[in-house]
N, C-alpha and C positions, 0 to 999 in steps of 0.2 A: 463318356465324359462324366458322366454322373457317377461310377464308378470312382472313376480318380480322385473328381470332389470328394466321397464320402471316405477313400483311403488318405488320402491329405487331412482334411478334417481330423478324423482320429492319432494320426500321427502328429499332427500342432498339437493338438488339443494335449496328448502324451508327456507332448516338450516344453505345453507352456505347465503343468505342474510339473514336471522336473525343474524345468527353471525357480519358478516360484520359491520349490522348496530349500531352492541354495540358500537363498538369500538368510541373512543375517536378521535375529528375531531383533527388535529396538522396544518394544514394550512388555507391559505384565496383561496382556490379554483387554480382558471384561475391568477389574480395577483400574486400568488407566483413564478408560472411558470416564470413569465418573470421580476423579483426580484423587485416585489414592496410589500413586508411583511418580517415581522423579521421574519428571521429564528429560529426554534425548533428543538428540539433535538428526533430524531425519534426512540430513542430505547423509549422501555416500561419502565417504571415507578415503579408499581409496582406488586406483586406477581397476584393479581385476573389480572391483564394487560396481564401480560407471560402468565398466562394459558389460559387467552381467547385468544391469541395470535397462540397458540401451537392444540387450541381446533380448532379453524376456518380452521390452515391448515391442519389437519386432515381431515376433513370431505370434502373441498376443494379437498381434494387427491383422497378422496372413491368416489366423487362424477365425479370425471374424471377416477378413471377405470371403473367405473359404466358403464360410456360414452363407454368405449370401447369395454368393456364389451358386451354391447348391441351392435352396431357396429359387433363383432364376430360374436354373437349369429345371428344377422341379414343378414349377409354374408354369413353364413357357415350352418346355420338353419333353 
């Protein structure tokens, strides 16, 4: 069990920065922060947008019960 947890774990963990990385940059970094860039508009765009949007927090999610998951299993196992 604690196997699987820790091969899952690594494999989200993989897919949530590949996800991540698709995504569409919307600002100029460190300068935005402190208001020197035009502002964008932070909802998504369009339909492939939403679902890689919807896909990343997905997997985001699996990959923090995963976390605790293991955590349990390593506590109590």
């Amino acid at each position: 069990m604690k196997l699987v947890l820790q091969i899952l774990l690594a494999v989200l963990g993989l897919l949530t920065i590949m996800l991540v990385l698709l995504h569409k940059g919307r600002g100029g970094g460190l300068s935005d922060m402190f208001g020197g860039g035009v502002s964008s508009s932070a909802s998504a765009s369009g339909v492939a947008e939403r679902n890689l949007n919807r896909l990343t927090v997905t997997i985001a999610v699996a990959w923090g019960l995963s976390a605790v998951g293991l955590g349990i299993v390593e506590k109590f196992l």
